[in-house]
Every structure is written in C-alpha cells, then in structure tokens.
C-alpha positions in Angstrom: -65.5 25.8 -104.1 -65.9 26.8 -107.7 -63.3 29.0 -109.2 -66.2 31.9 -110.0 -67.1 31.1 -106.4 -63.3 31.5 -105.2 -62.9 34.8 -107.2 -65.7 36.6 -105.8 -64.1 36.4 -102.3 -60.5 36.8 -103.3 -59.6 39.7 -105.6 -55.8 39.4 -107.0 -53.8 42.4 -108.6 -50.4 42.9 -109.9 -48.5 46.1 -110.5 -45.6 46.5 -112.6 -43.5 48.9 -113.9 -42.9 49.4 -117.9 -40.0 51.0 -119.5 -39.0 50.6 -123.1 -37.0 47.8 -122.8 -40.1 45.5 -121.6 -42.0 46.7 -124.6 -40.0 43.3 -126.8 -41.6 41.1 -124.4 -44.7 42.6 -122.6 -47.3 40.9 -124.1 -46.1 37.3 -123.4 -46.1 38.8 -120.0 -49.3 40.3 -119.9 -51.2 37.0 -121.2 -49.6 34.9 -118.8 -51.0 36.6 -115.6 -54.2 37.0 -117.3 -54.9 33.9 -119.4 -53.1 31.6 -116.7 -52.9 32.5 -113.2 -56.7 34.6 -114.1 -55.8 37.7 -112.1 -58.7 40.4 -111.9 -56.6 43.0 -112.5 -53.1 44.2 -113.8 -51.5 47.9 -113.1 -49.0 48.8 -115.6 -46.8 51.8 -114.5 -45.3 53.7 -118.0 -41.9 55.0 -117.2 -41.7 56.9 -120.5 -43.2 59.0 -122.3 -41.5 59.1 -125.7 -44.5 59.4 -128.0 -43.3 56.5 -130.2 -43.2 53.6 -127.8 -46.4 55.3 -125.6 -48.2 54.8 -128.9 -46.9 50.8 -129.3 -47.7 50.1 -125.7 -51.1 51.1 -126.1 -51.7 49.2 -129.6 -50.2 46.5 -127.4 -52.6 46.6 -125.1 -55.8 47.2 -127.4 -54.8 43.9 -129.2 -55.6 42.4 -126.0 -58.4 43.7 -125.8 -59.0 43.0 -121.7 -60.4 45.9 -119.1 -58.6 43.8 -116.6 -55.4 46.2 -117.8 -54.6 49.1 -115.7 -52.5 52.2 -117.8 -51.0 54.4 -115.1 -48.5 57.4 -116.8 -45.6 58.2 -114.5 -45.5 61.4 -114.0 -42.4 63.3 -115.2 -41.1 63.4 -111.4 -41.4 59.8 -111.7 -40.2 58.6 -114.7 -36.9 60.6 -114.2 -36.4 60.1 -110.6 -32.7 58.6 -109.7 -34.0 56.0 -107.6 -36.5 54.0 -109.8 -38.1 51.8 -107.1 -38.6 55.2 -104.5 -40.3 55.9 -107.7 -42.6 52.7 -108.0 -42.9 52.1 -103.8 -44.5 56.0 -104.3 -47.0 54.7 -106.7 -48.0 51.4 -105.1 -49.0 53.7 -102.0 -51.3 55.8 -104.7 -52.3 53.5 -106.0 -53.8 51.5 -102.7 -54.7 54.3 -101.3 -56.7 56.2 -104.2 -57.6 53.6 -106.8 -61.4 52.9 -107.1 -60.4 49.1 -106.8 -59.3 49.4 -103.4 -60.9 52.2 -101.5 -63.2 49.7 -99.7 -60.2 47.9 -98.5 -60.3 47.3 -94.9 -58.4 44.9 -92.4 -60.9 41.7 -93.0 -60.1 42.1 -96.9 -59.2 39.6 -98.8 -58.2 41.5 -101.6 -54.2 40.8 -102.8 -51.5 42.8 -104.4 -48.3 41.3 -106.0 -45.5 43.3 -107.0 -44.0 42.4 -110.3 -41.7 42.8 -112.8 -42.4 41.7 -117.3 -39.5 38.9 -116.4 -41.3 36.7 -113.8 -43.2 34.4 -114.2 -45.3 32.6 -111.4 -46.2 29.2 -111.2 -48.9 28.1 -108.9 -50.9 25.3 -108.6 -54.5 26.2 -110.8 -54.9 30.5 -110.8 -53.2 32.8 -108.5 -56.8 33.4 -106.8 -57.6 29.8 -105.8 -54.0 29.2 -104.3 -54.1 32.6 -102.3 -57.4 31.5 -101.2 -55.9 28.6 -99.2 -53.9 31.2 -97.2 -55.0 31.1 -93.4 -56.5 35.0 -92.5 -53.9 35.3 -90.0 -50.8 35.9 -93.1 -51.0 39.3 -94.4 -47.3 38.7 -97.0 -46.8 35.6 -98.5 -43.3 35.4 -100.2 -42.4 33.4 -103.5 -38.7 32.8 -103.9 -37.3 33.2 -107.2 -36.0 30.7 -109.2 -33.3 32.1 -111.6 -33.0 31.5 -115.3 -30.1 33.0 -117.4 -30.8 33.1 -121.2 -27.2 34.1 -123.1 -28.2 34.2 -126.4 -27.9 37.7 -128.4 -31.6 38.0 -129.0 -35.1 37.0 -127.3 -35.9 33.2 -127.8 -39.5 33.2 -129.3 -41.4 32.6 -126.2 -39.8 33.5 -122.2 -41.3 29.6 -121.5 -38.6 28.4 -123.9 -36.1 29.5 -121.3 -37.9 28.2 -118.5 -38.2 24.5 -120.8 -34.9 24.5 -122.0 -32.5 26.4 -119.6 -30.9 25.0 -116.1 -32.8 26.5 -113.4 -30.5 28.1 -110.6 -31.4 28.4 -106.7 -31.8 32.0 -105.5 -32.2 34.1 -101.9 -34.2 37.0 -103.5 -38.2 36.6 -103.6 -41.8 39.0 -104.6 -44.6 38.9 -102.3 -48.2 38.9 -102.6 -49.7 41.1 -99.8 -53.2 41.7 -99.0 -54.3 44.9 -99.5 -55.4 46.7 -96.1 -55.3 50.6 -94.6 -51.4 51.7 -94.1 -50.1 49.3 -96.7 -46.6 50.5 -98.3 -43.9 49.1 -99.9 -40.5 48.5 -97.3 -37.0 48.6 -98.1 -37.8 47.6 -101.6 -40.5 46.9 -104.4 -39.7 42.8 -103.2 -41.7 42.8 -100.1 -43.7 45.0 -97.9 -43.7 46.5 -94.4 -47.3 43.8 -92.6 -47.5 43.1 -89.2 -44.4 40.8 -87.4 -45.4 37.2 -87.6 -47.6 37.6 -90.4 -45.4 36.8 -93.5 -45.6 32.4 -95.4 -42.9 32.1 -97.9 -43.6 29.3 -100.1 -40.7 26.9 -101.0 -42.5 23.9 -102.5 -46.1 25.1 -103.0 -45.6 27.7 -105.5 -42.1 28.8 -108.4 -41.5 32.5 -109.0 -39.2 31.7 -112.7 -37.3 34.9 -112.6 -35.8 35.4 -116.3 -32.9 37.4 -115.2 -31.3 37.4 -118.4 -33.7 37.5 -120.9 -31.3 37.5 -123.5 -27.7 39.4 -124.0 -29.4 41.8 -125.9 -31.8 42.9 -123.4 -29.6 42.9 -120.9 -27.1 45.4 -123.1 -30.9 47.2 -123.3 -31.6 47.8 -119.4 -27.8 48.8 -119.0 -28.5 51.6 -121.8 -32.2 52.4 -120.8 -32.7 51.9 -117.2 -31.3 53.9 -114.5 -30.7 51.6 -111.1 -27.9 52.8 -109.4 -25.1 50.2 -109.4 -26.8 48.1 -112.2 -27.7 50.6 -114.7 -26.3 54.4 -113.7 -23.6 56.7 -115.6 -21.3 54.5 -114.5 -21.6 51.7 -115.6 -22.7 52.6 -119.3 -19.8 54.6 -118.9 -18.0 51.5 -118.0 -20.3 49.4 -121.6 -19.2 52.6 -123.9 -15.3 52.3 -122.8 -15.3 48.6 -122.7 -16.2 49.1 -126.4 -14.2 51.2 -127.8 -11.2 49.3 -126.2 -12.7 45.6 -127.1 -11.5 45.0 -123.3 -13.4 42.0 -121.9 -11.9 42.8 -118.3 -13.8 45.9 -118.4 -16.6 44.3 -120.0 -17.1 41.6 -117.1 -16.8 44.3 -114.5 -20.4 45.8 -115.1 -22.4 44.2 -112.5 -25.3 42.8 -114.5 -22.4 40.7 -116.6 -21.0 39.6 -113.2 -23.9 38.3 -112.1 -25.2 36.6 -115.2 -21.3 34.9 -114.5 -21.7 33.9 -111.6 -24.9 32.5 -111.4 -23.8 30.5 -114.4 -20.6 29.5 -113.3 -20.8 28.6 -109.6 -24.8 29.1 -108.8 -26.6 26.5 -106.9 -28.9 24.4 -109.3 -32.5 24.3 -108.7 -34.1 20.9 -109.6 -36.4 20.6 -112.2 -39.6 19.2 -110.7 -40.9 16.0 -112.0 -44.1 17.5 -112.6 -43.3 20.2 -115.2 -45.3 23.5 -114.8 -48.5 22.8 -117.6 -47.8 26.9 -118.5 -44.2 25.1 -120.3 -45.8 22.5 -121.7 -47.9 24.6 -124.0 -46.6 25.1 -127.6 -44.0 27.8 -127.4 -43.4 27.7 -130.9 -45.9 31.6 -131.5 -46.0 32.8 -134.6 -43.0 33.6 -137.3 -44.1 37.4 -137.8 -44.6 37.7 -133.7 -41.2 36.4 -133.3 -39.8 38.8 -135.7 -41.8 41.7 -134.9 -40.1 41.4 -130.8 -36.6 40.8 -132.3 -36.7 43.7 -134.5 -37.8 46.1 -132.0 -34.8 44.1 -129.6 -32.8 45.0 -132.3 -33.5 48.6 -132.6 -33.3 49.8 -129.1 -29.8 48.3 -129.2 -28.5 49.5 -132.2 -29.9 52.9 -131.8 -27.2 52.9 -128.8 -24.3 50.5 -130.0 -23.3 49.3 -133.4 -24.2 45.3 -135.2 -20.3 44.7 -134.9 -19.7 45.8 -131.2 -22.7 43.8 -130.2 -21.4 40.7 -132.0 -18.1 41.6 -129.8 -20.0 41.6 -126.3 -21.8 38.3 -127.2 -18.7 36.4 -128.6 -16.6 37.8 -125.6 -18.9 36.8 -123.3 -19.5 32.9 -124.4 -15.6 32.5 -124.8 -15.3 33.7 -121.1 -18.3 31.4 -120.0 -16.6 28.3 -121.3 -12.9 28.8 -120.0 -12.8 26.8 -116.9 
C-alpha cells in the first residue's frame, strides 16, 4: 500500500497545548510532526492571550505556511483554570465532539488522535499514519512509553534532536497514547491516556520511541516553574519556594522544587535506556539550523526569564545545580 493510499484510510491528529514557554521551541515541534511523521492535522490549544506572544504564535505559524495547523483560543475559563489538564481533557472532548474533522466519526473509524505535548518527540518506523495503519481494528489506545532526556544546560541547544543525539537516554514508566477517534471518546485520569474499552489498549515497547525532552534546558525549566500553573510542579508554592531559594542562595531549598528533584534523580540514579543501533533517521539530519534561528529562540528563552529573575541569580541556579550533579 502506497503511503497516499494508506492516508486516505487512516487520518492522524495531534492536540497540544501552548503556553508561552513553548513559544522558544514550537516550531521545531510543529515541523517535526508535519514534515516527518506527515500527520493530517495538528490542534494547537493557546493558553494565553497576552497580545504580544498571540501575535508571535501566529507569525509562527504563517511562516509555516500549512492548513494542516489547527489555532484553538482557550477561553479565559480555560486559560486560568487551576487544574491545567481538567482544562485540556475539557477541550479534547470539544474538540471530538464538535470539530468538522470528526463529526463523521463512528465506531468503524479509523481516524486517530494523539495527545501531545511541544517536548516529545515520536519516532516511528516511516509516518505516524502507515505505522497506525498496521494496528489490528480490535485496539482502540495504543500506548508509546516515553523515553526521558534531560538537557542541563542554561539555554536551548539549537535543535531538541541535539538532545536526543548527544544526551543519555533514561528508561521511564509514564507514556501518551494514540486513540482512535470514536462516539464517547474522553480523556481519563489524565491528558496521557484515555478512558476505550477493557482489553483494547497495545503499548509499544520496541516498535515505536516517544523521546520525551523533559528538561529542555535549565532555563526553560526555571520558565514552566514561573509560567505554568500544575499544582505540585508549578503552583504558588513552589515559585514561592524559586523566589526564596533566591534571595537566600540556599541550594537545599533550591533542590526541593520538584521539577529540580526529578531532573536529579533521573540523572543520578535513573535507569538508562539503550541507544538503539539503528539511530532514528529524524537525528541524523543536520541539526546545525541556522545562526539567526538559534538566536532568535535563545533571546526570547532569555526574556521570559529575565523578565521574572535576574542574569546573576540565574547564573546561581545553573552553577548550583551542576556542582550538586557532580558530588557523588
């Protein structure tokens, strides 16, 4: 079967939610779901609506130039809700249920919708669309286990495949899943997998690699703590926990914010994943991009941070934490 052939039977989507601190990095993200796992379609959800960044996503976006991308404004409700993924789990439900693209959907569809977020990255044997059309009828989830990178560096490396290249990969128990898109669909406990029929969910373990950039560098980690709003990770708390760590220069504080502990821990006593002979062809492409690309994602890196914390207290988080990671 051709691969035109393969993609008018099998329809694949992703959905993803955007805040500001995925702007650095979006379009690396964008082009690899279109240019090489070919998905027909991506949903972006925009959890902001600062008039500033709304305008750079979009010029993002037209630079692309593809109708394959989706633009879905959170509402208000949304974008400020205290429980970000209630937030996303209600749009994914809208969105199947409402959305041109899916309306037709009924139980013999072989339609498929994979919840993402900008720092994974898929690997599959050819596109997305020919390996989910080797999926018997009878599996309704299929699962893709993550395989963790950590990037401690202050700022973004030029291209997220450099991490994946260069970077040990570590084992990990969390997954995303791919589900096909039929009447009553919703998302479960979580955006990471959905509520199909008992019996009815594959996870791959050899067939397919979910790279999950967890840190994409220490400077957009600092970012989500500041921006985002997941409670444990991201809440008052814990950037009340960043601000006072800060002022003090206390690295015990500093390592107690649970995004540093777990970049720590998966460093320090993670499970290594082993690189497969056969490297993924998406990392074997150049990932050298362009000088004024590079700098134009720093920059903007650069001042969502410092628009929150000062050059010299950043320096202090990033020295603190490589000292720490090397004392045995």
């Amino acid at each position: 079967m051709t691969l035109d052939q393969g993609c008018n039977v099998c329809k694949v989507y992703t959905i993803t939610r955007i805040t500001i601190v995925d702007l650095p990095h979006l379009t690396y993200f964008i082009q690899h779901y279109l240019d090489y796992l070919k998905v027909d379609g991506m949903f972006l959800l925009v959890m902001f609506y600062e008039e500033k960044y709304v305008c750079l996503l979009k010029e993002k976006v037209i630079e692309i130039l593809d109708p394959r991308i989706h633009l879905l404004q959170g509402t208000p409700q949304q974008v400020d809700h205290t429980l970000p993924n209630d937030a996303l789990k209600e749009v994914i439900q809208e969105v199947v249920d409402t959305h041109p693209i899916f309306r037709e959907a009924t139980l013999e569809s072989n339609d498929w919708l994979l919840s993402l977020d900008t720092d994974e990255y898929l690997y599959v044997p050819g596109t997305l669309c020919e390996f989910l059309q080797t999926v018997p009828h009878t599996i309704t989830q299929v699962q893709f286990p993550w395989v963790s990178v950590e990037n401690t560096s202050l700022w973004l490396s030029e291209h997220p495949y450099q991490n994946i290249l260069e970077l040990p990969w570590m084992s990990s128990s969390s997954f995303k899943s791919a589900v096909r898109v039929f009447p009553g669909i919703h998302s479960n406990v979580n955006p990471h997998y959905f509520s199909t029929p008992q019996g009815t969910t594959w996870t791959c373990h050899q067939e397919a690699l979910l790279f999950h950039l967890h840190s994409l560098s220490m400077g957009t980690t600092l970012n989500k703590i500041f921006y985002h709003r997941i409670p444990g990770k991201s809440d008052h708390d814990q950037k009340q926990i960043l601000d006072q760590a800060v002022q003090r220069r206390d690295p015990k504080l500093f390592m107690s914010l649970y995004k540093i502990q777990l970049i720590y821990i998966d460093l320090k006593s993670g499970i290594p994943y082993p690189k497969v002979t056969l490297v993924p062809r998406f990392i074997e492409r150049s990932c050298a991009g362009d000088k004024g690309v590079k700098d134009q994602i720093r920059d903007l890196e650069k001042e969502l941070l410092y628009a929150r914390i000062d050059p010299y207290s950043v320096q202090w988080i990033h020295e603190t934490f490589q000292e720490l990671l090397h004392v045995t």
